[in-house]
Every structure is written in C-alpha cells, then in structure tokens.
C-alpha atoms as an extended CHARMM CRD file, in Angstrom:
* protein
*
       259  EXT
         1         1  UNK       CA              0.0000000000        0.0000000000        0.0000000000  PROA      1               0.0000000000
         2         2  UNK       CA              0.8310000000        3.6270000000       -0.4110000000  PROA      2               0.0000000000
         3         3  UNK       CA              1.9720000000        5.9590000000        2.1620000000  PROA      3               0.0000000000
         4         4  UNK       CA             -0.4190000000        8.3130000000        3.1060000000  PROA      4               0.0000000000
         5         5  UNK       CA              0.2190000000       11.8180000000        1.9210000000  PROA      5               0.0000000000
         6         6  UNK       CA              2.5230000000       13.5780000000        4.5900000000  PROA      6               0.0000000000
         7         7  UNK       CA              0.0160000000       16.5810000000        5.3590000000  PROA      7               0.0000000000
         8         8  UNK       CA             -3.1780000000       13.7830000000        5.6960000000  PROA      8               0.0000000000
         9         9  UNK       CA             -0.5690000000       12.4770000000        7.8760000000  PROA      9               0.0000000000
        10        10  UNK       CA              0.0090000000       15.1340000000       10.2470000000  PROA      10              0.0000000000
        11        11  UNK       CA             -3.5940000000       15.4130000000       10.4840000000  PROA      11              0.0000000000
        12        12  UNK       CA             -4.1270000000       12.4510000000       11.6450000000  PROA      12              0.0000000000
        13        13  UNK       CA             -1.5220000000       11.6890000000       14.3790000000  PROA      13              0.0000000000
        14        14  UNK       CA             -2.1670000000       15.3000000000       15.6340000000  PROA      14              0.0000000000
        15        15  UNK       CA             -5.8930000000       14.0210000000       16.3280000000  PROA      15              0.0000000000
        16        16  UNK       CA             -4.8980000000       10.2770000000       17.5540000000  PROA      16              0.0000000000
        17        17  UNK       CA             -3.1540000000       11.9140000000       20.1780000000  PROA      17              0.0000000000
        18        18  UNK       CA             -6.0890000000       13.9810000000       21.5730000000  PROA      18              0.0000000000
        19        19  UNK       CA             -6.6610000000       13.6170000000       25.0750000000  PROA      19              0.0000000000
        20        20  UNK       CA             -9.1860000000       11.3170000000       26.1260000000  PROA      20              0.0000000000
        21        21  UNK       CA            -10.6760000000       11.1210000000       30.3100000000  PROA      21              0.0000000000
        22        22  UNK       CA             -8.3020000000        9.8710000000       32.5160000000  PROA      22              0.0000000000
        23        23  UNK       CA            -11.1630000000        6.4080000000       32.6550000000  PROA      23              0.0000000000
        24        24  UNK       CA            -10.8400000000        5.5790000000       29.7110000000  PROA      24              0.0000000000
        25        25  UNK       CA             -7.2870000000        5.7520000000       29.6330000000  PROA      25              0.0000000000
        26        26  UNK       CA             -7.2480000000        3.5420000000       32.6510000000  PROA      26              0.0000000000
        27        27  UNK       CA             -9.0560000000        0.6870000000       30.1690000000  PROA      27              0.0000000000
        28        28  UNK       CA             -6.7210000000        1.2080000000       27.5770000000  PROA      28              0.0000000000
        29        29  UNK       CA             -3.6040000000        0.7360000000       29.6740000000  PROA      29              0.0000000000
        30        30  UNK       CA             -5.7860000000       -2.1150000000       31.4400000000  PROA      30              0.0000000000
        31        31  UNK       CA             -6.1370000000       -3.8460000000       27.9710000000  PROA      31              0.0000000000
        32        32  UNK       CA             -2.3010000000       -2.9440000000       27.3230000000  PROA      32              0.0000000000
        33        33  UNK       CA             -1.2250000000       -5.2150000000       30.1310000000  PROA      33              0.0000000000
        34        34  UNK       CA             -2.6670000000       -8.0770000000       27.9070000000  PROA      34              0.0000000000
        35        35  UNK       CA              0.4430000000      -10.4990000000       25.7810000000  PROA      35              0.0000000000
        36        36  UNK       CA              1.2960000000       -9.1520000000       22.3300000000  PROA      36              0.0000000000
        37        37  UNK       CA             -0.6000000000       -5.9420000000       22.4400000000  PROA      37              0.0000000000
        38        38  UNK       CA              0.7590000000       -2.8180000000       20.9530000000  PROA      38              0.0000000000
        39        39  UNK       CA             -1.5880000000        0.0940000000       20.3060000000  PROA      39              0.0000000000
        40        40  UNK       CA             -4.7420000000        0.6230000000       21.9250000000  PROA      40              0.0000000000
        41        41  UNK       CA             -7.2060000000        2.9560000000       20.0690000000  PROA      41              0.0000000000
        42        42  UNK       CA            -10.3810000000        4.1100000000       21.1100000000  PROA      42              0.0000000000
        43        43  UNK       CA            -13.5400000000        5.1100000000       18.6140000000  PROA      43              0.0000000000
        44        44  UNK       CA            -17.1130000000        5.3270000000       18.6490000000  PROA      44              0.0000000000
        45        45  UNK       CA            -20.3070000000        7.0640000000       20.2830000000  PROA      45              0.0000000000
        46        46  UNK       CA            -18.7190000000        6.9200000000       23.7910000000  PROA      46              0.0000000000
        47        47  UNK       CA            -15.3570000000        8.7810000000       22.8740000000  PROA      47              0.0000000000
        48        48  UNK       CA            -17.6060000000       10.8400000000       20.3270000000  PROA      48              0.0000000000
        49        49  UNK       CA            -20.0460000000       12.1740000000       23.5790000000  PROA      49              0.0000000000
        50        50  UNK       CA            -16.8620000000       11.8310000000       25.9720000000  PROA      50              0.0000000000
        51        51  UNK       CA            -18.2430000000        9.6990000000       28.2430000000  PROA      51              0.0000000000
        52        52  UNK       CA            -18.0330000000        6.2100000000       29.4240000000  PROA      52              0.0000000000
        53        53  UNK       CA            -21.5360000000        5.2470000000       29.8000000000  PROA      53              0.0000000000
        54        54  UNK       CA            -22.2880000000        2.3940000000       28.1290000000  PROA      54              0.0000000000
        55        55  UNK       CA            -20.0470000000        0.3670000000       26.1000000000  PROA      55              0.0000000000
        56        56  UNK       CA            -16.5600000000        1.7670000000       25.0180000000  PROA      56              0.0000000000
        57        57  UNK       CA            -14.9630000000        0.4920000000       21.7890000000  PROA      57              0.0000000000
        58        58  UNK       CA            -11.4900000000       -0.4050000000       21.6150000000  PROA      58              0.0000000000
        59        59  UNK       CA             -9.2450000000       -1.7810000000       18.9120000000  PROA      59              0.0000000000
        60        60  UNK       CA             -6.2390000000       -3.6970000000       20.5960000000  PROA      60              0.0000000000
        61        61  UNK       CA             -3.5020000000       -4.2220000000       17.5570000000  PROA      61              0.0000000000
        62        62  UNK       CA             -1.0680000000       -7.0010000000       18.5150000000  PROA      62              0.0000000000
        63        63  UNK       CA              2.1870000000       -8.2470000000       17.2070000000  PROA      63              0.0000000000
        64        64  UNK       CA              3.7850000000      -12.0520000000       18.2360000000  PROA      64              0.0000000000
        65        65  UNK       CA              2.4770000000      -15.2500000000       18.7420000000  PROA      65              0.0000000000
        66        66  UNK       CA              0.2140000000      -15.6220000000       21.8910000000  PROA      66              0.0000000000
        67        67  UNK       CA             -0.9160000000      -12.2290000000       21.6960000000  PROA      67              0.0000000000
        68        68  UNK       CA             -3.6640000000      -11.8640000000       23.6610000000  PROA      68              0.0000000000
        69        69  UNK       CA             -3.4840000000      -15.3140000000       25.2380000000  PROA      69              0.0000000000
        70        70  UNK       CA             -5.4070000000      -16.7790000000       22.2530000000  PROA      70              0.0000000000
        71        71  UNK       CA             -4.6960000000      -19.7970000000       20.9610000000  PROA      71              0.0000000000
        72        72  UNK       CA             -3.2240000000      -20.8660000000       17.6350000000  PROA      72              0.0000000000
        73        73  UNK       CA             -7.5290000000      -22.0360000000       17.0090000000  PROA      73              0.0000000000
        74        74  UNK       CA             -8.6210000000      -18.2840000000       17.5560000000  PROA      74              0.0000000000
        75        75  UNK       CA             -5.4010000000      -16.4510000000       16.2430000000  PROA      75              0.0000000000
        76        76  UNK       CA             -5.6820000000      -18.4620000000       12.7160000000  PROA      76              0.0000000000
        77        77  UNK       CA             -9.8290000000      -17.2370000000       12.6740000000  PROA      77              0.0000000000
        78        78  UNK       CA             -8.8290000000      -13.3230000000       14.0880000000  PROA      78              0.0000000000
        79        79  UNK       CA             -6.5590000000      -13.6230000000       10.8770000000  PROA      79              0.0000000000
        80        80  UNK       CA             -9.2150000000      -15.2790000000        8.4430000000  PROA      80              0.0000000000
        81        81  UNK       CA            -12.0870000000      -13.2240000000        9.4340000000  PROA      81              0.0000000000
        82        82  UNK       CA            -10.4060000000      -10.2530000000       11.6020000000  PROA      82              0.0000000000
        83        83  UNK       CA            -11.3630000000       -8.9380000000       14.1560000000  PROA      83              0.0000000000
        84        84  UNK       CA            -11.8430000000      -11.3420000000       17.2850000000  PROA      84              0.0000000000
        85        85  UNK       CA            -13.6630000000       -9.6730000000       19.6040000000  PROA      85              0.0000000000
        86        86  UNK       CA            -14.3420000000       -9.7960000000       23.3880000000  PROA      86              0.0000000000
        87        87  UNK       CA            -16.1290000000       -8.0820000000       26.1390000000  PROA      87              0.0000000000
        88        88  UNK       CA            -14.0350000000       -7.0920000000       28.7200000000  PROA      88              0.0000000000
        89        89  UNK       CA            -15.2300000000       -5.2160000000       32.6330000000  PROA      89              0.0000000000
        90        90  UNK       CA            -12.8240000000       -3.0270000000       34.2570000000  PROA      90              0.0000000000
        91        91  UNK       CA            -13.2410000000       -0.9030000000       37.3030000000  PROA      91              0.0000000000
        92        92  UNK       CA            -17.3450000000       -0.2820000000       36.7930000000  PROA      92              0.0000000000
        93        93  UNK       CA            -16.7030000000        0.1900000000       32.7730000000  PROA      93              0.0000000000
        94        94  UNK       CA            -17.5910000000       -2.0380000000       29.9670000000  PROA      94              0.0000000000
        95        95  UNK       CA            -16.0100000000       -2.5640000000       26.5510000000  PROA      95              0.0000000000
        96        96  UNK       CA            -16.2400000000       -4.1340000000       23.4810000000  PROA      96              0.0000000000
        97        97  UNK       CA            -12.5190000000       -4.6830000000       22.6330000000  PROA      97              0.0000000000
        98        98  UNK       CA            -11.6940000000       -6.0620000000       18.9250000000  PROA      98              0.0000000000
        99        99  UNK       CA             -8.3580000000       -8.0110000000       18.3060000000  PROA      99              0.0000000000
       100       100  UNK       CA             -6.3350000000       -7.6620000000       15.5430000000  PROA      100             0.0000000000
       101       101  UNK       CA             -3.0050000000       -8.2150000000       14.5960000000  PROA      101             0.0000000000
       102       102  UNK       CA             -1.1420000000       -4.5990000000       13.4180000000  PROA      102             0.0000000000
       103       103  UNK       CA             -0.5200000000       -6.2900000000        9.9470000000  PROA      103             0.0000000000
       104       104  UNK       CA             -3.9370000000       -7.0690000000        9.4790000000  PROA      104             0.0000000000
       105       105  UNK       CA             -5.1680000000       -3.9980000000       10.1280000000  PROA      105             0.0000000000
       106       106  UNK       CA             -3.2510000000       -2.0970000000        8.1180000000  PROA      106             0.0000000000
       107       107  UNK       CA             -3.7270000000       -4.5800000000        4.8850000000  PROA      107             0.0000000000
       108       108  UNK       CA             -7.4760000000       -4.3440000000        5.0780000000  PROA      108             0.0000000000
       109       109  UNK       CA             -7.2830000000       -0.3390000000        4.7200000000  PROA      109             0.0000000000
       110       110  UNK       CA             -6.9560000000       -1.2690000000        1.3170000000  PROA      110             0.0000000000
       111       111  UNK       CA             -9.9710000000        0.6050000000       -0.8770000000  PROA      111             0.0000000000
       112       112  UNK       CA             -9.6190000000       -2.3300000000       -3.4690000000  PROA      112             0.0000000000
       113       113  UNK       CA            -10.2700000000       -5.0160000000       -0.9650000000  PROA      113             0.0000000000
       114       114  UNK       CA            -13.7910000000       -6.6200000000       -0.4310000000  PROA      114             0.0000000000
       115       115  UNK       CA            -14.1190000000       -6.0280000000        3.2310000000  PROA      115             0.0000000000
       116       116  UNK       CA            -14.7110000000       -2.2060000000        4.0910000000  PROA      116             0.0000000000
       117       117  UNK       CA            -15.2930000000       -2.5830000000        7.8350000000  PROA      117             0.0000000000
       118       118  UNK       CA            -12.1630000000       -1.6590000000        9.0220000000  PROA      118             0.0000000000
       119       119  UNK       CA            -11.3180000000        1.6490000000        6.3970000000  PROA      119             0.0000000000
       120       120  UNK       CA            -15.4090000000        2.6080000000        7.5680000000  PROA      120             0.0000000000
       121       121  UNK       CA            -14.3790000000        2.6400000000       11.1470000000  PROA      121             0.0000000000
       122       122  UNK       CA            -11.7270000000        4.1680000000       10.9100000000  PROA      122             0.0000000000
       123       123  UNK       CA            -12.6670000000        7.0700000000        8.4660000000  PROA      123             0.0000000000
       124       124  UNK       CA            -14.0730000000        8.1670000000       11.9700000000  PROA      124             0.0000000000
       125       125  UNK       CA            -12.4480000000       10.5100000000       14.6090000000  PROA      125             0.0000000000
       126       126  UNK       CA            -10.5650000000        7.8920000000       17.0440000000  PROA      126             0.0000000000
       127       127  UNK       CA             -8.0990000000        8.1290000000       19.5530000000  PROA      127             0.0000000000
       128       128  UNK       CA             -4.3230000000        6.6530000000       20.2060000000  PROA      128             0.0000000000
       129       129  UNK       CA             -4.9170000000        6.1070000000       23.4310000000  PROA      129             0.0000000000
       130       130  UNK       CA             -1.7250000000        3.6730000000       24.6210000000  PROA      130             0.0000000000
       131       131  UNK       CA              1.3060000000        2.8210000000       22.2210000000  PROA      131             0.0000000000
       132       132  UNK       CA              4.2150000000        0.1930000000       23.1300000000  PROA      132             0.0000000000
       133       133  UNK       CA              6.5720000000        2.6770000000       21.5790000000  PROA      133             0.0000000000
       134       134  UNK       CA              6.9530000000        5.7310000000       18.6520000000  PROA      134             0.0000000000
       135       135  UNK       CA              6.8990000000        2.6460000000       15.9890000000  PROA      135             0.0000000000
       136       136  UNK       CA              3.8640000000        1.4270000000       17.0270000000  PROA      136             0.0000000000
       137       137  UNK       CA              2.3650000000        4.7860000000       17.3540000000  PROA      137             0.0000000000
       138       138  UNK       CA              3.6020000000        5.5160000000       13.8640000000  PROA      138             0.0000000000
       139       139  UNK       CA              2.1850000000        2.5480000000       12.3630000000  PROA      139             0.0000000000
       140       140  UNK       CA             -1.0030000000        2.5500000000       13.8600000000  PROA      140             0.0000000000
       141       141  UNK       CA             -1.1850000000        6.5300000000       12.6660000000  PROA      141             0.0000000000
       142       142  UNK       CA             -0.4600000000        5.5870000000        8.8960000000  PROA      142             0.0000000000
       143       143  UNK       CA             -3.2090000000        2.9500000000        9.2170000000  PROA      143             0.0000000000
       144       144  UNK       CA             -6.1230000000        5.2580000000        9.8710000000  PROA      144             0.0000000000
       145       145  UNK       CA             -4.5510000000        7.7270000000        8.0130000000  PROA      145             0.0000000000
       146       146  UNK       CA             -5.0130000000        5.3520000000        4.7600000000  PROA      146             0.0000000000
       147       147  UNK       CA             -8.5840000000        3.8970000000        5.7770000000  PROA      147             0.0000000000
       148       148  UNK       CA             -9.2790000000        7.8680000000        5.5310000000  PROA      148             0.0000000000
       149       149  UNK       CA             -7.7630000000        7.6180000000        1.5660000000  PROA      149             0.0000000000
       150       150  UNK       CA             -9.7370000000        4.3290000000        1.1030000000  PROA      150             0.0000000000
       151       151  UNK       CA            -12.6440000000        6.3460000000        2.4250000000  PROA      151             0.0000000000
       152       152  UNK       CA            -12.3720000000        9.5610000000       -0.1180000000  PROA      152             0.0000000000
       153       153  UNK       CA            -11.5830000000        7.1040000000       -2.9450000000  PROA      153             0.0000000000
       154       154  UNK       CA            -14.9980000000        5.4220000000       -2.4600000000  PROA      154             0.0000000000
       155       155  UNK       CA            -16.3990000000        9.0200000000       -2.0260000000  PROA      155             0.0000000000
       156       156  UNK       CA            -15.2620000000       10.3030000000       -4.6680000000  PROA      156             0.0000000000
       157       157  UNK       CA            -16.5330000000        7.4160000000       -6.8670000000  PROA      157             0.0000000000
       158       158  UNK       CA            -19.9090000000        7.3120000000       -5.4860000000  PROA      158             0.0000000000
       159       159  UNK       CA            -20.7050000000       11.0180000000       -5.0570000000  PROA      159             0.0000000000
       160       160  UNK       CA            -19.3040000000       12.4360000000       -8.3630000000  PROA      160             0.0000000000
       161       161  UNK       CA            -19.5340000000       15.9800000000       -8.1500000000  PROA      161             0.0000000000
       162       162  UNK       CA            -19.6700000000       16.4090000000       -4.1040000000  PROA      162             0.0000000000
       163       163  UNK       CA            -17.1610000000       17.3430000000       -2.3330000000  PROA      163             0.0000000000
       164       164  UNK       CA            -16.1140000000       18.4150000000        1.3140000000  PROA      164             0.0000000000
       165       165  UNK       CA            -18.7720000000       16.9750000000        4.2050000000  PROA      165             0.0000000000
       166       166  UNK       CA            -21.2510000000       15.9770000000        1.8350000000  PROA      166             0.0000000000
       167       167  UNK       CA            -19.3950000000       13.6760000000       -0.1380000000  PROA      167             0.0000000000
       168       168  UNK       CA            -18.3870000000       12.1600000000        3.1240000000  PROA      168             0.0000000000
       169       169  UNK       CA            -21.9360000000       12.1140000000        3.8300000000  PROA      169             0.0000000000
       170       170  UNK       CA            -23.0190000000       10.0430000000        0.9440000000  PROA      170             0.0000000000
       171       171  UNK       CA            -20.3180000000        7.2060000000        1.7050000000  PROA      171             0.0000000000
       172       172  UNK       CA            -20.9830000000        6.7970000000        4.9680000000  PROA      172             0.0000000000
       173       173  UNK       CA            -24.9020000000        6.2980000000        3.6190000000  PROA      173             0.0000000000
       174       174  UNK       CA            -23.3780000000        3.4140000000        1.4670000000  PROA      174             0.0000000000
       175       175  UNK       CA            -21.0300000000        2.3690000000        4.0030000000  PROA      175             0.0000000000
       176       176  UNK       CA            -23.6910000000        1.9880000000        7.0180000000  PROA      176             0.0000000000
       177       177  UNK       CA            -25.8420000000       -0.2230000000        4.2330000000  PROA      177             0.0000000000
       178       178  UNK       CA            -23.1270000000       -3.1540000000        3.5420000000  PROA      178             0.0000000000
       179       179  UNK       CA            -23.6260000000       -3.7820000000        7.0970000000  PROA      179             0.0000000000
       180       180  UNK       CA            -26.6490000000       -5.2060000000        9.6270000000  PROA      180             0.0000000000
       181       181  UNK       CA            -26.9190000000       -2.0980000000       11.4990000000  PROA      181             0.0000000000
       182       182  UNK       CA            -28.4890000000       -1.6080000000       15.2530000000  PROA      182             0.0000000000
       183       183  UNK       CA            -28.9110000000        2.0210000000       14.1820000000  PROA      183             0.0000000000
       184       184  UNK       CA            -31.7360000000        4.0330000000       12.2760000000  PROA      184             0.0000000000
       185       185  UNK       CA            -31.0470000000        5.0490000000        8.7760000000  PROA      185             0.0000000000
       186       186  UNK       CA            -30.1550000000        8.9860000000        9.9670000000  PROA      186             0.0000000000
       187       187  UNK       CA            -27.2190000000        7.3980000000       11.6680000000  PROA      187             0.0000000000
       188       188  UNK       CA            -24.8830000000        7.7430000000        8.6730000000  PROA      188             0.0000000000
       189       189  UNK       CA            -25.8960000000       11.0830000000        8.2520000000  PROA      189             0.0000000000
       190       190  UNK       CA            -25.2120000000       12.5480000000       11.9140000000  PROA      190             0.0000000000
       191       191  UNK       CA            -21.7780000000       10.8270000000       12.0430000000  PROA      191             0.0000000000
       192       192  UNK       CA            -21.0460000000       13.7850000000        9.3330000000  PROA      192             0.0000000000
       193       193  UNK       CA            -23.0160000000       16.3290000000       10.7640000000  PROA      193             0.0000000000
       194       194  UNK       CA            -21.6000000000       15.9310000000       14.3760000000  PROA      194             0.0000000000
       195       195  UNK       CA            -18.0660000000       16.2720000000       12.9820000000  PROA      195             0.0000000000
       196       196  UNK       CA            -18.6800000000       18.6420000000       10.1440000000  PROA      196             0.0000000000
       197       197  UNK       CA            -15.7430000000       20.9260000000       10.3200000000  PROA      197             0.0000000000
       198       198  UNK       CA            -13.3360000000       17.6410000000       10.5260000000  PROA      198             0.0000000000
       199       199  UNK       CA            -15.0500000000       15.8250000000        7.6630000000  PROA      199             0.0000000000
       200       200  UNK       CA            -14.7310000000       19.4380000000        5.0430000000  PROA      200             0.0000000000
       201       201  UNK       CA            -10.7400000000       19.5540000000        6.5960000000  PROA      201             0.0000000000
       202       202  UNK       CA            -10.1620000000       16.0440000000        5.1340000000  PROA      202             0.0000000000
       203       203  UNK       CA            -11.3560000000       16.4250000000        1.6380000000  PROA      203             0.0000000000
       204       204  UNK       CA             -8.3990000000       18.6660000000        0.4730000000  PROA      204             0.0000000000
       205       205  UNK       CA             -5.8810000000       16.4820000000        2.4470000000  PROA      205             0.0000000000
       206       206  UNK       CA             -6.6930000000       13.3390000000        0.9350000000  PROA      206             0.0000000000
       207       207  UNK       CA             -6.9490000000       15.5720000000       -2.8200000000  PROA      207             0.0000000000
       208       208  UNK       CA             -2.9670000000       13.4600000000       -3.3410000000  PROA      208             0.0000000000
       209       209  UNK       CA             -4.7110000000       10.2040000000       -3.0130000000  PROA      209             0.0000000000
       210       210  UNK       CA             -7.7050000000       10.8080000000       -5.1780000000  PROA      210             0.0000000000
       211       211  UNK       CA             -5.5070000000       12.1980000000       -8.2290000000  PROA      211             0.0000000000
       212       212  UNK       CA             -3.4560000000        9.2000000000       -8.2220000000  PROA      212             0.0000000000
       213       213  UNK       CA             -5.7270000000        6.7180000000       -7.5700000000  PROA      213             0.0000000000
       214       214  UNK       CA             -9.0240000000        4.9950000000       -8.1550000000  PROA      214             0.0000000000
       215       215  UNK       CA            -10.6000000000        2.7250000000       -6.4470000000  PROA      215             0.0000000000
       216       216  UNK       CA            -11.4220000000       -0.5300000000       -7.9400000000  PROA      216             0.0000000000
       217       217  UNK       CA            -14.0720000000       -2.7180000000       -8.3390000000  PROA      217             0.0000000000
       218       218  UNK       CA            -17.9350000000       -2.6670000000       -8.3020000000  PROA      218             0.0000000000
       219       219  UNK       CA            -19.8520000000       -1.4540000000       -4.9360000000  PROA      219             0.0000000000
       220       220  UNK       CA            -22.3760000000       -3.6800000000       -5.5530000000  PROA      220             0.0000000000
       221       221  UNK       CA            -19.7670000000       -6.3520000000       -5.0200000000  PROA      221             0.0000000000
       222       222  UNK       CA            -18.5280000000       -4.6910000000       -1.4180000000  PROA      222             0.0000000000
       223       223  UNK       CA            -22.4380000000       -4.6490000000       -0.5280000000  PROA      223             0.0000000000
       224       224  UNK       CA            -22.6590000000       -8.4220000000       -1.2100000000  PROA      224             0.0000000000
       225       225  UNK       CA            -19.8190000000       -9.2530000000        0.6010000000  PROA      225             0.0000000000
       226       226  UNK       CA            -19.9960000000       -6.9890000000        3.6670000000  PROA      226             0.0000000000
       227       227  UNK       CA            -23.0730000000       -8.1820000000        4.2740000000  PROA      227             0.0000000000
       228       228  UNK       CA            -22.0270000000      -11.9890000000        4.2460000000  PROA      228             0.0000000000
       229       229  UNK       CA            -19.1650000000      -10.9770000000        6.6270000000  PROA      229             0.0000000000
       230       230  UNK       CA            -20.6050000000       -9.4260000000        8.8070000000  PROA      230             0.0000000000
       231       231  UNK       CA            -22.8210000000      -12.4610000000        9.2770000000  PROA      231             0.0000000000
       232       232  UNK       CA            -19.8780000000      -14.4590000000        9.1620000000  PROA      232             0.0000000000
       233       233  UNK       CA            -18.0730000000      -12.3010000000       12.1500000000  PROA      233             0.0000000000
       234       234  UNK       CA            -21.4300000000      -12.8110000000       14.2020000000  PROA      234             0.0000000000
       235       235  UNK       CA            -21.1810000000      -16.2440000000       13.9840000000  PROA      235             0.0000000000
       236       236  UNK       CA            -17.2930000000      -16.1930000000       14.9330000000  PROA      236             0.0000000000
       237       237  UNK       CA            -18.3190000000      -14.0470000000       18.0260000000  PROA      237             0.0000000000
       238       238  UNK       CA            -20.7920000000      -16.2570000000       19.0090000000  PROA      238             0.0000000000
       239       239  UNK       CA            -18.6440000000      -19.5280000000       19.1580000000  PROA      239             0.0000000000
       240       240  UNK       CA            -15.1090000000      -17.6270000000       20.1060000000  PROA      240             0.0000000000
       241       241  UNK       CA            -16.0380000000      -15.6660000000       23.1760000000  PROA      241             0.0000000000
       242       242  UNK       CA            -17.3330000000      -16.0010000000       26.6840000000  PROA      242             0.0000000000
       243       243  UNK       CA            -20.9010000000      -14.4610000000       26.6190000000  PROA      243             0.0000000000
       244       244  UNK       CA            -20.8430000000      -14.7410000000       22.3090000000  PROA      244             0.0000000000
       245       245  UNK       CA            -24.2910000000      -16.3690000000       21.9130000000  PROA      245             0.0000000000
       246       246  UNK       CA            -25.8070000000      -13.6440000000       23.9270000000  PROA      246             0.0000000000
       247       247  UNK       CA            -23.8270000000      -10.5770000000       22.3800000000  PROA      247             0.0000000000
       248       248  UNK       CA            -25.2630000000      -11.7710000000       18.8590000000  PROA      248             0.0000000000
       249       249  UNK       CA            -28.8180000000      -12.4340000000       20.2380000000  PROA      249             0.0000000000
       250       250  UNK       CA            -28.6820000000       -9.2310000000       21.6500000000  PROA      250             0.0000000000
       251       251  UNK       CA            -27.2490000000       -7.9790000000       18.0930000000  PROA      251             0.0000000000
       252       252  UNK       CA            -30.6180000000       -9.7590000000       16.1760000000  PROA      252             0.0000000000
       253       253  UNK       CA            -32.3710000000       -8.3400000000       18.3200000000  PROA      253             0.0000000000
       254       254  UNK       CA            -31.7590000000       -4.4630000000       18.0680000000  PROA      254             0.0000000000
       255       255  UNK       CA            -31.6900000000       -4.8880000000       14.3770000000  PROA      255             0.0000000000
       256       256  UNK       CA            -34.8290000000       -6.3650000000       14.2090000000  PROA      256             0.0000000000
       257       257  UNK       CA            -36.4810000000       -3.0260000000       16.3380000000  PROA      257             0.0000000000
       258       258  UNK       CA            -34.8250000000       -0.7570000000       14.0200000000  PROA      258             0.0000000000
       259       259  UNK       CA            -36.1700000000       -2.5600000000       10.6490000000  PROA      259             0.0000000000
C-alpha cells in the first residue's frame, strides 16, 4: 500500500493523540497489560459524547504469537475473518474490545479489498490512546490515516460531483448499508453532521490520493460481501467468546427493532 500523503498524515496523528478522560485511559492501559498488544485505540459514540456510559470500543492491535493469550484455534480465525472480539469489565466500565493483529489492520485499509469494515471505522475521529513505543504509534497513525484515503476514494466514486462533508456524507450512507446495522437510517448522516468541520478539513488532504488513484471494483460487489461478513463475524463471536451467543442475540435483536 501507499503511504499516506505527509500533510493527511500530520492530520491524523495530531488528532490520535487527543486527550481522552483519565477512565478511559485507565481501560486502555488495562487492555495494554494483555500479551502481544501494541496500540490501543479508542472510537465510537462513547469517545464521540466523551463519556463512558455504556459500552466503550477499543481496537487492541497485537504483534507475536500468543498475543492476547489466544490460541493458535482463535489467532488463525482473528486472521481469516479479523477482528476477534471480546467483552471485557474493568473498574465499573464495559467494553467491546476487537483483536487484531497490526498487519492485518493495516492490509485491510486497502480501498480495493472486499471487506470495508475496518477503512469505515476508521474514516471516523478515534483516539491513540496507549502505544508500546513511537513505531507502534507511527504505524497505527499511517493505518487510519489510509482507511481515511480508502474512504475519499470510495467518495469520490460514489458522489461524483460532491465534495467536502457531503461527499463524506453520501459514503458513509453506502457504508452503514453493507452492514446489519443496530442504528436508524439517519445514523450515517449525523456521524457527518456531528463532525462537520473535521469531515470538510479532510477532503483537500486526501486531494494526493484521489488524483493518483481509483478505487477498484464494483460497490455492488462490497455490498454483497460486507453483508455476508458481517454475518460471518457474528457467527465467529458467538462460538469464540465467553458471553458470544448472547452478544449476537442481543445484536438480532436491536436490528430487528430498528427494521
């Protein structure tokens, strides 16, 4: 893969390294004290409202064999079908804490692989919140900064003509529908709207990227696909994890509400 362009870059590690509460912290250097992990980075709705109510959302990357204490059974399937995922309580908190090896995370950044999970996530402000060391940090850094590339590729391609927020706008409306969402259909849109000024800031830095590249392949392709994995990683949870068959009930569940 490409390195991201050097001012996209910037960007980027500048925001990883936002401050987060001194709780959530706490978790992250919690989940650091686990084998084989080497970044810790926090996203979604509870770093987004700043609060820990509810469940956090981590992404441990690890490096080394026996990294997390899994076992060769669930390290082969966190590779196959990244991530592995597990809840995890800590002082009061919970968290939803997905596994994933550094060099699988970074690979499936790629805009002209299948999966888009991963590059969707991580379009999305997130946090650094605990690094092993500065080439950890840095790695980690040019990972979201490339699922942000991978994200203005698509947007480009499937909002000709917009630009800015809007065009981010109309690929996360794509994005949240190769997926079996818990949310309403608005949620796409207020991910954007919450975030505006950040979302029009990225467009020009990721300009590099989208005049020397395309991204490849039909989205009708990505829909198919996402969809099946995401079933696929709900059936992985449910038979790789203490407490799986309940997360994905619970999963079924909220989608069926929302429908």
């Amino acid at each position: 893969m490409r390195r991201p362009a050097p001012a996209l870059l910037s960007f980027i590690e500048a925001e990883l390294a936002r401050p987060v509460s001194s709780r959530a912290a706490s978790f992250a250097a919690h989940l650091a004290e686990r084998q084989g992990v080497v970044a810790v980075l926090f996203y979604g709705s509870c770093l987004q409202r700043g609060t820990e109510e509810g469940m956090l959302d981590f992404y441990a990357l690890t490096e080394g064999e026996g990294a997390w204490g899994e076992g060769r059974r669930l390290a082969a399937a966190g590779r196959a079908l990244p991530p592995n995922v597990y809840p995890v309580d800590f002082e009061g908190m919970r968290a939803k804490v997905a596994v994933v090896p550094l060099d699988v995370f970074h690979a499936r950044m790629n805009p002209d692989g299948l999966d888009t999970t991963f590059w969707a996530r991580f379009c999305q402000r997130a946090a650094l919140v605990w690094s092993r060391d500065g080439a950890a940090a840095q790695a980690a850094s040019e990972a979201v900064a490339a699922a942000v590339e991978a994200g203005a590729l698509w947007a480009e391609r499937l909002a000709p003509g917009a630009g800015g927020a809007e065009a981010w706008r109309r690929l996360f409306a794509e994005t949240y529908r190769v997926e079996f969402r818990v949310e309403g259909p608005g949620r796409a849109g207020e991910i954007v709207t919450r975030d505006e000024p950040r979302f029009a800031a990225l467009w020009p830095l990721t300009a590099p990227a989208r005049a020397s590249c395309r991204a490849s392949g039909s989205w009708a392709a990505r829909r198919i696909a996402g969809k099946a994995l995401h079933i696929a990683r709900l059936a992985k949870a449910a038979f790789t994890f203490e407490g799986g068959p309940r997360y994905l009930l619970w999963k079924i569940r909220r989608h069926r509400r929302r429908r």
